[in-house]
VOTIDO-97875 format. One record per residue (C-alpha): residue in three letters; x, y, z; residue number from 1. Coordinates in Angstrom, 1 decimal, decimal comma. Last residue first. Layout:
<atoms>
+------+--------+--------+--------+-----+
| rest |     px |     py |     pz |  nr |
+------+--------+--------+--------+-----+
|  ALA |      X |      Y |      Z | NUM |
...
+------+--------+--------+--------+-----+
</atoms>
This chain:
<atoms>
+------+--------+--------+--------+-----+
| rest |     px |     py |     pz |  nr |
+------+--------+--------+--------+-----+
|  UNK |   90,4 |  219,5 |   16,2 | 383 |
|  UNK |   92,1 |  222,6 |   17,7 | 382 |
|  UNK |   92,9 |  222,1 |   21,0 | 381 |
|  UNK |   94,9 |  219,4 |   19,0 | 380 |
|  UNK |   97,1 |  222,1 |   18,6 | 379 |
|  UNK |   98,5 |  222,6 |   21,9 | 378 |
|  UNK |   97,5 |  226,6 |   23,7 | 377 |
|  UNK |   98,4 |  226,7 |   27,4 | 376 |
|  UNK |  100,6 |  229,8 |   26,9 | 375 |
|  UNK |  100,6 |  231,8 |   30,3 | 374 |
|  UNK |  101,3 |  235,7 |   29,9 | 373 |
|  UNK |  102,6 |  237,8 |   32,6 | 372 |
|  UNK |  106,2 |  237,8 |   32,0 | 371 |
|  UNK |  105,4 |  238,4 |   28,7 | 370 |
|  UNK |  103,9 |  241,4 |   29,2 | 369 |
|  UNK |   99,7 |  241,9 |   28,6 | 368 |
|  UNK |   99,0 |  244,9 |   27,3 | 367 |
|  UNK |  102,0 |  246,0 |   26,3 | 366 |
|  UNK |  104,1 |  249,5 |   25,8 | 365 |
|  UNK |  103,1 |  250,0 |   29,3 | 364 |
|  UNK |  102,0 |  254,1 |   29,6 | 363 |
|  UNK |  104,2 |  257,1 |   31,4 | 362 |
|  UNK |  102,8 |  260,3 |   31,1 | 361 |
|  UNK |   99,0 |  259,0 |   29,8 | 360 |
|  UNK |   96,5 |  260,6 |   28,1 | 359 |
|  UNK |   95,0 |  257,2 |   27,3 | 358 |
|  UNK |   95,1 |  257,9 |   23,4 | 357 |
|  UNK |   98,5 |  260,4 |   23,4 | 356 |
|  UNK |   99,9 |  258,2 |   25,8 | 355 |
|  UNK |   99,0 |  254,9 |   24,0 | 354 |
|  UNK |  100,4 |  256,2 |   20,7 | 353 |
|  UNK |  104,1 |  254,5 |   21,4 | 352 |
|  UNK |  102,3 |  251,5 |   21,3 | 351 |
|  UNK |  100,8 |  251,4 |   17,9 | 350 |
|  UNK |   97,3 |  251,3 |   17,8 | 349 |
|  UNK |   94,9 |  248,7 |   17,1 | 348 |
|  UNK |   93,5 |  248,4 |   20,8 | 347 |
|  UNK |   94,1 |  251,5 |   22,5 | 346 |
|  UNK |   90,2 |  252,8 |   23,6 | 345 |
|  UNK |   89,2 |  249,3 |   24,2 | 344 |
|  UNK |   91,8 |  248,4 |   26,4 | 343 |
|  UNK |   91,1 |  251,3 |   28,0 | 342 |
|  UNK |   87,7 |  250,4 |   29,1 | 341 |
|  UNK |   88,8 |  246,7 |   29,7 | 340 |
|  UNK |   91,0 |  248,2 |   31,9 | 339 |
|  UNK |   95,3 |  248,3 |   31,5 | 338 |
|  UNK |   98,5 |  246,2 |   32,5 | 337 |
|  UNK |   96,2 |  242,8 |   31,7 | 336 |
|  UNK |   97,3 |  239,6 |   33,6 | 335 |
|  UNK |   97,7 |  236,7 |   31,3 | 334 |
|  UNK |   95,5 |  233,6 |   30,0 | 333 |
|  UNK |   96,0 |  230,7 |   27,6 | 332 |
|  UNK |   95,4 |  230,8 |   23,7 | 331 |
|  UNK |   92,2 |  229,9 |   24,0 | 330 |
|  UNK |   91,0 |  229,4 |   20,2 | 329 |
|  UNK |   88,6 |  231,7 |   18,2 | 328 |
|  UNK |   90,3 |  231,7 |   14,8 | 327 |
|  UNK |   92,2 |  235,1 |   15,3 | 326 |
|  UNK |   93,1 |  233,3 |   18,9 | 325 |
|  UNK |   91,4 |  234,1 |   22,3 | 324 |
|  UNK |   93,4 |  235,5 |   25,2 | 323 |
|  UNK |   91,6 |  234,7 |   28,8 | 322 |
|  UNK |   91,7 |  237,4 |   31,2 | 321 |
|  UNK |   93,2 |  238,0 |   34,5 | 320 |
|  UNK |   92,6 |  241,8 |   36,1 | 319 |
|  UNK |   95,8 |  243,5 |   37,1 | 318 |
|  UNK |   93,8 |  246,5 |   35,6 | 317 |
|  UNK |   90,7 |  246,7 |   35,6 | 316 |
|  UNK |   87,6 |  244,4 |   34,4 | 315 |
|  UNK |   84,1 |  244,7 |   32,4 | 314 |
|  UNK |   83,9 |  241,7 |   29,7 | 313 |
|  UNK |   84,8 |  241,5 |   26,2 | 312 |
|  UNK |   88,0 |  243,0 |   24,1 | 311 |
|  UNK |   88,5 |  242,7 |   20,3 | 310 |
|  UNK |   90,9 |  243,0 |   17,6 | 309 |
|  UNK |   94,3 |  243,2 |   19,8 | 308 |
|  UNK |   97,5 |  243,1 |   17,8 | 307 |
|  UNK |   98,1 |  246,7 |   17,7 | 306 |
|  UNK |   97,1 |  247,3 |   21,2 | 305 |
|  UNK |  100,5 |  244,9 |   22,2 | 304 |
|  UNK |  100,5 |  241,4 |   23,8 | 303 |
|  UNK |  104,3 |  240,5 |   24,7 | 302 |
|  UNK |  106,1 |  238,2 |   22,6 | 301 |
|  UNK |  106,8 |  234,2 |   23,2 | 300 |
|  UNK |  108,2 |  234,0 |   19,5 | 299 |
|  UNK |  106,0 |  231,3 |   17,6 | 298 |
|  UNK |  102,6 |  231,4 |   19,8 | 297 |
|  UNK |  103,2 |  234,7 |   21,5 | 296 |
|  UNK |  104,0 |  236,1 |   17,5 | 295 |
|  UNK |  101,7 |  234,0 |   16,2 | 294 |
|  UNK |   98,6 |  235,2 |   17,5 | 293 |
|  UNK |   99,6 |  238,8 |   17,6 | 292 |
|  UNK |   99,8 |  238,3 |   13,7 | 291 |
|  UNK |   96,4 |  236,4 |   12,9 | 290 |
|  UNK |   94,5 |  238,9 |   15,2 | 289 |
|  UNK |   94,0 |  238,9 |   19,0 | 288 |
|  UNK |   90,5 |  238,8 |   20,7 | 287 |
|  UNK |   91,1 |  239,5 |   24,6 | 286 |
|  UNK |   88,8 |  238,4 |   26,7 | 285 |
|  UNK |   87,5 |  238,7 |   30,5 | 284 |
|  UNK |   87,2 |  238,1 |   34,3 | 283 |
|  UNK |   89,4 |  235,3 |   33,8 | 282 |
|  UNK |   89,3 |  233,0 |   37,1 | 281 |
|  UNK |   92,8 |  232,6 |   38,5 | 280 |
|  UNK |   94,6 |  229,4 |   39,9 | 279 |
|  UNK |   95,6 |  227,7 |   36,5 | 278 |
|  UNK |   97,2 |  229,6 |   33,9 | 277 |
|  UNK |   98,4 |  233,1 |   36,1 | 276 |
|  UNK |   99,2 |  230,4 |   39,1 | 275 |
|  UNK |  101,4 |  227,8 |   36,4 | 274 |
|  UNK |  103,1 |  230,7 |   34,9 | 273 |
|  UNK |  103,8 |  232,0 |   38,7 | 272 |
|  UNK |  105,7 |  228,5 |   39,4 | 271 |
|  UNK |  107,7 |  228,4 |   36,2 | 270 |
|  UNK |  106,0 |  226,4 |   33,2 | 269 |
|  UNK |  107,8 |  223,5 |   31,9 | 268 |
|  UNK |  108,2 |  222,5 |   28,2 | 267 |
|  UNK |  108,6 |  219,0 |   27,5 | 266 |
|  UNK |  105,1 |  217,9 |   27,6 | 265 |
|  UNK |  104,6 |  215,8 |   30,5 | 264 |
|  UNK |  103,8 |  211,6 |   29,5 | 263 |
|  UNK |  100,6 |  210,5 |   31,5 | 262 |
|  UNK |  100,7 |  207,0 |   32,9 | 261 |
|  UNK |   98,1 |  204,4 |   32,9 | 260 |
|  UNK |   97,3 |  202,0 |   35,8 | 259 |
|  UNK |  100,7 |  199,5 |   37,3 | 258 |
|  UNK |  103,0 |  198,5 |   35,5 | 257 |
|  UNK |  105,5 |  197,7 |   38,0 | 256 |
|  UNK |  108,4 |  199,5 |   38,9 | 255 |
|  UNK |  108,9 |  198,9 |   42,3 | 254 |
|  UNK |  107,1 |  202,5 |   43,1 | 253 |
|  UNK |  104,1 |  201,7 |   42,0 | 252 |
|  UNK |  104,1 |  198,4 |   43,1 | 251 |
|  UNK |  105,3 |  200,2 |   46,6 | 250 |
|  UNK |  101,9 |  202,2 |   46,1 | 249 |
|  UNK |  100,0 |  199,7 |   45,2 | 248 |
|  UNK |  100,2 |  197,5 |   48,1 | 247 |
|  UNK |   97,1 |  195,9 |   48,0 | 246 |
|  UNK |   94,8 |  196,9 |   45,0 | 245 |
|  UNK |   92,1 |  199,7 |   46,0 | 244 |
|  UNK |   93,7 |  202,6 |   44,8 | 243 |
|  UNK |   93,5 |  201,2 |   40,8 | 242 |
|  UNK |   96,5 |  203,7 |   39,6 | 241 |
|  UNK |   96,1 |  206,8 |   37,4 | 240 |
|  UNK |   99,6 |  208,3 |   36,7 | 239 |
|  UNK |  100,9 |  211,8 |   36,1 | 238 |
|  UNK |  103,3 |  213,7 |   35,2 | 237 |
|  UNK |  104,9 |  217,2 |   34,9 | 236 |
|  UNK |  105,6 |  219,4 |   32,1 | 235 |
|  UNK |  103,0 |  222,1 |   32,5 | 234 |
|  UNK |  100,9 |  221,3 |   29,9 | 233 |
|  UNK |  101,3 |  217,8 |   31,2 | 232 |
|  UNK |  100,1 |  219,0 |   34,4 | 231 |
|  UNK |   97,3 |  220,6 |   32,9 | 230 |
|  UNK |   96,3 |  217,6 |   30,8 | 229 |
|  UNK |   96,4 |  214,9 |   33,4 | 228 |
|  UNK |   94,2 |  217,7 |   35,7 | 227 |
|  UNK |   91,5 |  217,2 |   32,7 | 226 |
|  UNK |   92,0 |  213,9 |   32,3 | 225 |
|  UNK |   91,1 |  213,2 |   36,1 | 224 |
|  UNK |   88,0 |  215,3 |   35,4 | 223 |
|  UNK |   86,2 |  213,1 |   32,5 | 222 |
|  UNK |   87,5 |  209,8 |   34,8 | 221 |
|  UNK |   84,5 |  210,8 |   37,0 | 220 |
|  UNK |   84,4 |  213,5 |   39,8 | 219 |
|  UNK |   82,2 |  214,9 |   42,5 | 218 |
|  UNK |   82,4 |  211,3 |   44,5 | 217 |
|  UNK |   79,3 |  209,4 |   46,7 | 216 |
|  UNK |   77,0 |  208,2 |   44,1 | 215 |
|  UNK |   80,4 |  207,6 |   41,6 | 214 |
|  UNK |   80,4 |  210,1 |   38,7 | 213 |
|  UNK |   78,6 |  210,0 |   35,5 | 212 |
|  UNK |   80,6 |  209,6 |   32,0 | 211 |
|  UNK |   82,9 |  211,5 |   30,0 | 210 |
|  UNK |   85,8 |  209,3 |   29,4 | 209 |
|  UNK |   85,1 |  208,0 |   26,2 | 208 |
|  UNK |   84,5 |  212,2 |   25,1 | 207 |
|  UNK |   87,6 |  212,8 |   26,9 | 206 |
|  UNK |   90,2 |  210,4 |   25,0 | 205 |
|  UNK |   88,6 |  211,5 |   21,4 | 204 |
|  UNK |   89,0 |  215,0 |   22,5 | 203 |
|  UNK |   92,7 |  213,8 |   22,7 | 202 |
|  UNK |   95,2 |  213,7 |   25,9 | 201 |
|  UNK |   98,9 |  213,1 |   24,3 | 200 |
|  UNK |  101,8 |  210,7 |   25,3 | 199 |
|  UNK |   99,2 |  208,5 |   27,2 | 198 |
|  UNK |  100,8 |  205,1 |   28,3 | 197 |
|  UNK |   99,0 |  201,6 |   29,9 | 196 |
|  UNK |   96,1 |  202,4 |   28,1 | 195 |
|  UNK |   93,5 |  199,2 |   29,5 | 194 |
|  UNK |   91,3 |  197,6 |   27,2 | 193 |
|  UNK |   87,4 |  197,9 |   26,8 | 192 |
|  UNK |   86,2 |  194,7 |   25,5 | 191 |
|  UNK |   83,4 |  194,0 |   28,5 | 190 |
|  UNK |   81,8 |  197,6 |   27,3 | 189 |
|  UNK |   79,9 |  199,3 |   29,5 | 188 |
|  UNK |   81,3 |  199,9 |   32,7 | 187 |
|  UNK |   84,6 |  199,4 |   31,2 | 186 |
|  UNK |   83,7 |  202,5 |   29,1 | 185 |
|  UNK |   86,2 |  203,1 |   26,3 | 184 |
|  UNK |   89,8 |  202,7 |   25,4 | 183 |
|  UNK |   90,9 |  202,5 |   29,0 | 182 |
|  UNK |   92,4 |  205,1 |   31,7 | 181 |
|  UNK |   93,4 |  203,2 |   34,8 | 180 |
|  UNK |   92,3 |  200,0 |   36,9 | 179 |
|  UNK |   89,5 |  201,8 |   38,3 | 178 |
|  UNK |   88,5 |  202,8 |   41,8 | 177 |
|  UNK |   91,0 |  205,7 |   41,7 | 176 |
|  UNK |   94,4 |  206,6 |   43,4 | 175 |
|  UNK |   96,1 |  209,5 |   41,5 | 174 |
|  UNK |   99,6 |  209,7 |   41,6 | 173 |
|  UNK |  100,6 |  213,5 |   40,8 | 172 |
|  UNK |  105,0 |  213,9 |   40,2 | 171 |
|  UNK |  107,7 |  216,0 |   40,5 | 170 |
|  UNK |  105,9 |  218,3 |   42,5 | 169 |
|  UNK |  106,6 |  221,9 |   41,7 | 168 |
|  UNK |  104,3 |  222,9 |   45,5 | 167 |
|  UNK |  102,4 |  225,4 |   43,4 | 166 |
|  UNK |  101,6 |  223,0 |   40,4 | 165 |
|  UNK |  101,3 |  219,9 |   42,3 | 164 |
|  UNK |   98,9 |  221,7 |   44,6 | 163 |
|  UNK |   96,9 |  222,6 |   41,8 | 162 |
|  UNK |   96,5 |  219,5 |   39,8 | 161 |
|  UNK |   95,3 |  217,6 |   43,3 | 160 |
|  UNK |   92,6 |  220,3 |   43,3 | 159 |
|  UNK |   91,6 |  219,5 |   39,9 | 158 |
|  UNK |   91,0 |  215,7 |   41,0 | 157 |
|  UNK |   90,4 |  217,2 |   44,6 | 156 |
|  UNK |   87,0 |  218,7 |   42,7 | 155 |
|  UNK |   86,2 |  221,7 |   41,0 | 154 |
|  UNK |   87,9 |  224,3 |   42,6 | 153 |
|  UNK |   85,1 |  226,0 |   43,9 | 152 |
|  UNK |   84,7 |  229,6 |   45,0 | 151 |
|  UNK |   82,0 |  230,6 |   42,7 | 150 |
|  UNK |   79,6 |  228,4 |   43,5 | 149 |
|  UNK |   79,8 |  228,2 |   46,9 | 148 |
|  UNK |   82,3 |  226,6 |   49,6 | 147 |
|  UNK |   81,5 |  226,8 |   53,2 | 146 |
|  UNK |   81,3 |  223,0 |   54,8 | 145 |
|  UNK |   83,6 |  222,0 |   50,9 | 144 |
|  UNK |   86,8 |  223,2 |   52,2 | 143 |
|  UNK |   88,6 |  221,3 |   49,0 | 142 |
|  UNK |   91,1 |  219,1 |   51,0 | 141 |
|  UNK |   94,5 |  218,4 |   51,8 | 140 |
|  UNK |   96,7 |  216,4 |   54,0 | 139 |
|  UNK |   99,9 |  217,6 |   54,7 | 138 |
|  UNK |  102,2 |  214,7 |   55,8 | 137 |
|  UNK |  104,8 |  215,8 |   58,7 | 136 |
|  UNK |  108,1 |  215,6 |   57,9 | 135 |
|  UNK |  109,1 |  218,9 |   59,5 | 134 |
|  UNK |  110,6 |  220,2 |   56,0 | 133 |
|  UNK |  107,6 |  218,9 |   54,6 | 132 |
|  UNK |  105,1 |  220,6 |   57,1 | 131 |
|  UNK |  107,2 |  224,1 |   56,4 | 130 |
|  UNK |  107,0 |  223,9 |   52,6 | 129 |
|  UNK |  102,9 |  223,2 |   52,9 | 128 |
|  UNK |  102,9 |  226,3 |   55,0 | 127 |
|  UNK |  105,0 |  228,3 |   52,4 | 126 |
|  UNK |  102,9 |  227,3 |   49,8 | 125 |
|  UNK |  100,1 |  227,6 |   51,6 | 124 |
|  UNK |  101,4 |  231,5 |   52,1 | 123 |
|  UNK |  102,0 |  231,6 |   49,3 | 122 |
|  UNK |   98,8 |  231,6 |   47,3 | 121 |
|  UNK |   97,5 |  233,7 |   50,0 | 120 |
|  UNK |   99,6 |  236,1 |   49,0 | 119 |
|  UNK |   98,5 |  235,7 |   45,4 | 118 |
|  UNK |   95,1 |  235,3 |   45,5 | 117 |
|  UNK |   93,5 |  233,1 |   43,4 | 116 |
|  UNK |   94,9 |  229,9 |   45,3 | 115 |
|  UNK |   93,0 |  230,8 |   48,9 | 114 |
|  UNK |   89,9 |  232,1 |   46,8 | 113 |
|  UNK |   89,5 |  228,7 |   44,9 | 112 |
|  UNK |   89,1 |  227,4 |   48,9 | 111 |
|  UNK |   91,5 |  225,3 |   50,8 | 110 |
|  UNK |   91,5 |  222,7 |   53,7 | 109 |
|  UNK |   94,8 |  222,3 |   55,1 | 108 |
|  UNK |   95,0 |  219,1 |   57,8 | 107 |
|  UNK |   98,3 |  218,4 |   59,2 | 106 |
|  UNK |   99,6 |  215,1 |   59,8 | 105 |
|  UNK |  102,5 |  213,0 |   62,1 | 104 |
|  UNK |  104,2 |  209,7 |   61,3 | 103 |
|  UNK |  105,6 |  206,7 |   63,3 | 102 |
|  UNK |  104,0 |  204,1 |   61,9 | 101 |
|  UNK |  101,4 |  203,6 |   63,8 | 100 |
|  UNK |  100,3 |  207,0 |   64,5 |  99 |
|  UNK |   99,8 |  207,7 |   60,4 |  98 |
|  UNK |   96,9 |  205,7 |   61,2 |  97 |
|  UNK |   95,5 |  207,0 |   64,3 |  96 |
|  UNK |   95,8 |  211,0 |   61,9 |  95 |
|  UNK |   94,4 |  209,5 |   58,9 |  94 |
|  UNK |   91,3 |  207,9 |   60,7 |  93 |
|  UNK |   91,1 |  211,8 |   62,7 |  92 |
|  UNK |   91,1 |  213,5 |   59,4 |  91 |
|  UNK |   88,4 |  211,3 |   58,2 |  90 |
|  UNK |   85,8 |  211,8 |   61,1 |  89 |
|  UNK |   86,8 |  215,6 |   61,5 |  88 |
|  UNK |   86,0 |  216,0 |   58,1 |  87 |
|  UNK |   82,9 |  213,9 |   58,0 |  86 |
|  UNK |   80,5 |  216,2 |   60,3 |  85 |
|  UNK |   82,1 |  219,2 |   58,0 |  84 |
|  UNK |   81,1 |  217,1 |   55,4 |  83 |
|  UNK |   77,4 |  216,4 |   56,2 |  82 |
|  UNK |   77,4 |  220,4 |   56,8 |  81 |
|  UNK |   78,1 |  221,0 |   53,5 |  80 |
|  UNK |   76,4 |  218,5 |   51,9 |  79 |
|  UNK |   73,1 |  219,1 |   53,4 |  78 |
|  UNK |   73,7 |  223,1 |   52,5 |  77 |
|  UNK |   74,3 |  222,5 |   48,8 |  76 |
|  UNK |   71,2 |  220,5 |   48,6 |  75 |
|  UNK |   71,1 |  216,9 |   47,1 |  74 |
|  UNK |   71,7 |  215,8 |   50,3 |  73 |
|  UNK |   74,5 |  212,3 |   49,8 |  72 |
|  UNK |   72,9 |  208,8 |   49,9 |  71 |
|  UNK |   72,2 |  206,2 |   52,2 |  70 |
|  UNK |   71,6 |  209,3 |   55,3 |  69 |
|  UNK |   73,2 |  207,2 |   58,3 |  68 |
|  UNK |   74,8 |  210,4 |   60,0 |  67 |
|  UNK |   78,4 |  208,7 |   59,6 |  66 |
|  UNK |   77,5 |  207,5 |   56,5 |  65 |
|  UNK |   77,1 |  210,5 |   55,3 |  64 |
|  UNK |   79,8 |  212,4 |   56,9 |  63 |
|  UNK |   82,3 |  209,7 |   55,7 |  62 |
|  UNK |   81,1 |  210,4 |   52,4 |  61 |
|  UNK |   80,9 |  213,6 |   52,2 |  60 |
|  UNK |   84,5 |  214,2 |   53,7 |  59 |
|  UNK |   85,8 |  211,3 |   51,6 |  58 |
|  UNK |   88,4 |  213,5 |   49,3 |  57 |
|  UNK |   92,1 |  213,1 |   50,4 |  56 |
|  UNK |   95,1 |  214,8 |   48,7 |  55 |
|  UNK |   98,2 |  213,5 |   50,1 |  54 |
|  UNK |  101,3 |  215,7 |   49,9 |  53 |
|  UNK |  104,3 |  213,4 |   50,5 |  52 |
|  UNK |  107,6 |  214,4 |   50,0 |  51 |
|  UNK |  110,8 |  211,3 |   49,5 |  50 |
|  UNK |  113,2 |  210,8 |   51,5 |  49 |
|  UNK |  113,2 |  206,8 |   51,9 |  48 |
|  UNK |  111,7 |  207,5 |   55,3 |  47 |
|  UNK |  108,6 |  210,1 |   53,1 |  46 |
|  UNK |  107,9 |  206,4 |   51,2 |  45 |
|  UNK |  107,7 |  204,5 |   53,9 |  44 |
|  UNK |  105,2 |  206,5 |   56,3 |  43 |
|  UNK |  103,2 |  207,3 |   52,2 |  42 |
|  UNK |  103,4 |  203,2 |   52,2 |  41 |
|  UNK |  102,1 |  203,0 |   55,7 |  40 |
|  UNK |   99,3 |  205,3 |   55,9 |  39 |
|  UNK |   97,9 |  203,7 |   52,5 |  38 |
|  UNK |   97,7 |  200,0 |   54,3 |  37 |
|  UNK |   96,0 |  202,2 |   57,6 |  36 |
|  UNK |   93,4 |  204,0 |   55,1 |  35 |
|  UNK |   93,2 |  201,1 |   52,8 |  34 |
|  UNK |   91,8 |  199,1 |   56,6 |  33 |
|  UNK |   89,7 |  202,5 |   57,7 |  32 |
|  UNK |   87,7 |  201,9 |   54,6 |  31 |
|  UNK |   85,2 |  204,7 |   55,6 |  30 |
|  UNK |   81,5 |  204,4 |   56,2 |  29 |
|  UNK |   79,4 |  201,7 |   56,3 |  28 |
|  UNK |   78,9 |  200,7 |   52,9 |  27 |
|  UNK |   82,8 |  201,2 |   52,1 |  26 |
|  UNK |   84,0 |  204,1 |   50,8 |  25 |
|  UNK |   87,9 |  205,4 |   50,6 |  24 |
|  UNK |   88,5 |  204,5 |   47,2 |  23 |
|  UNK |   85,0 |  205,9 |   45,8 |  22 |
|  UNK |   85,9 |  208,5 |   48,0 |  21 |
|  UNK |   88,9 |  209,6 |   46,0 |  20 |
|  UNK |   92,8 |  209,3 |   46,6 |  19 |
|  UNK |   95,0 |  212,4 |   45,7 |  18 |
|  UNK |   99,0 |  211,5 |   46,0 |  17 |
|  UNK |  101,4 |  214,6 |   45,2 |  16 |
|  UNK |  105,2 |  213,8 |   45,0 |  15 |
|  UNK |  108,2 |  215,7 |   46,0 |  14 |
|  UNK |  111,5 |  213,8 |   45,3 |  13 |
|  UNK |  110,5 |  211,9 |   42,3 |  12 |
|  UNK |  113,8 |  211,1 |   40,5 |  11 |
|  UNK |  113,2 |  206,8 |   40,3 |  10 |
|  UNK |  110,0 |  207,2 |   39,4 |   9 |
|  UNK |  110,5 |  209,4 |   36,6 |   8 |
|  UNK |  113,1 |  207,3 |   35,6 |   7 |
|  UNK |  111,3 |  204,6 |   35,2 |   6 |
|  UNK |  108,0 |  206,5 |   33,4 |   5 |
|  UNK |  110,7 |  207,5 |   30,8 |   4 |
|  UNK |  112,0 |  204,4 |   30,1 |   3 |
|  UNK |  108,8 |  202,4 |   30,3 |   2 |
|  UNK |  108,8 |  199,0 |   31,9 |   1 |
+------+--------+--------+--------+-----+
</atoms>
């Protein structure tokens, strides 16, 4: 097999497994068999020494079934409360089957909010370190029985992206009803062959993947790409595996080829990169010109009110905001050390004018440091 997917195997010491309710589904409710056969490789797997973090959607579709609605509420309040009837359903399946081999969960369900702020932030880390160290399988979910609009994470696919971020997993397995990534829709076209190895995610890749999601799932192959793509942007893998094949998890893990695995860039982001970039909802933009652009493109600088050409939206400082490109490009996102409305006021100066501008004793020379400042920017963002 592949080199590099090999010896990513062979190294993964913390690992992050999200399996989706199209695996988990059956017509009357959950697959309590894959459930018990999925138990007992994640039981192996954390004897061997490896971390487990198991991300497991199937609320809504346990609580469903469980109810005997045959499809999910197309209100947001029906499927709330027909997952909180299916949360305890699936934790408890998870919990008998973990029994019989020995193993012990704990059940975190998690909010955008929870990962936005920072102290929150880690304190799931730390609680998610503490289960490990106890060898006790976290299992997590998007808290969907109160979750609105503005609160979602958009799916365990992107919640599973997360969690490997702040845990730095070495690796995100995600267990789907499909074979892997292919060349076009399977559903569609009978020629449609399997990618075995993604070394970059293209638009082209996305726009074949875009398609509807399963009756009972949030999430199509559109959104696994998308969490592919972070990680890699982050420097870790990933690999989409068919979660309903026997033992795929030690096939997996044997070396076998199994689904379609996502090369990481080669540049990792630190832990607090990987929160700024991923976790936080920009509650504004800042327009840089040609120069700026480069310079935290080429050199990794700071953002300074020379290089800033424009600034939208109505935040303060601390505030996360998204940093556009001379040519209209997201660059990535960083934490802003002044207001919009004095953003606006500097922007164009030099820095050493800021306390003259702002009144000011003791100003940042930068609007955004360094420090604070997460480059998600590839060039075929571009095309």
């Amino acid at each position: 097999m592949d080199s590099v997917r090999w010896s990513t195997l062979k190294n993964s010491r913390r690992i992050v497994i999200k399996v989706g309710s199209g695996v988990l589904s059956l017509a009357h409710g959950l697959n309590l068999e894959l459930i018990k056969s999925l138990s007992h490789s994640i039981g192996n797997l954390t004897t061997q020494g490896t971390q487990v973090i198991l991300i497991s959607s199937g609320a809504l579709a346990c609580g469903v079934k469980k109810i005997g609605f045959s499809r999910k509420p197309d209100d947001v309040k029906g499927r709330q409360a027909a997952s909180a009837v299916g949360q305890a359903g699936l934790i408890l399946a998870y919990e008998n089957a973990f029994e019989t081999v020995g193993g012990k969960v704990a059940q975190l369900l998690l909010t955008r909010d929870d990962l936005a702020n920072r102290r929150r932030y880690l304190n799931a880390r730390n609680t998610i370190n503490t289960l490990l160290e106890w060898r006790i399988v976290p299992i997590l979910n998007e808290n969907d029985t109160i979750v609105t609009e503005e609160m979602k994470l958009g799916g365990n696919d992107n919640l599973g992206a997360m969690i490997t971020l702040l845990m730095d997993a070495d690796l995100m397995i995600n267990l789907t009803d499909t074979e892997g990534l292919y060349d076009k829709d399977p559903r569609e076209y009978p020629d449609a062959r399997l990618i075995p190895v993604v070394t970059k995610i293209t638009r082209k890749m996305e726009q074949a993947a875009a398609g509807a999601p399963g009756t009972l799932g949030t999430g199509g192959m559109l959104t696994k790409l998308q969490a592919a793509k972070r990680l890699a942007r982050a420097g870790i893998p990933m690999i989409i595996a068919p979660g309903r094949k026997p033992d795929i998890l030690p096939r997996i893990f044997r070396g076998e080829p199994e689904g379609t695995y996502f090369v990481p860039g080669k540049k990792r982001l630190n832990s607090r990169k990987c929160w700024i970039a991923y976790s936080l909802k920009p509650q504004g933009e800042i327009h840089l010109d040609r120069g700026a652009t480069q310079a935290i493109l080429s050199r990794g600088k700071s953002i300074l009110p020379i290089g800033i050409t424009s600034v939208n939206g109505n935040f303060s400082k601390g505030a996360s905001v998204e940093i556009k490109s001379d040519t209209n490009h997201s660059l990535g996102k960083g934490l802003v050390n002044y207001s919009s409305k004095d953003i606006a006021c500097i922007m164009g100066h030099r820095s050493d004018a800021i306390c003259n501008v702002l009144q000011l004793s003791r100003p940042y020379a930068e609007v955004i440091h360094r420090d604070n400042l997460a480059i998600t920017y590839e060039q075929d963002d571009a095309s």
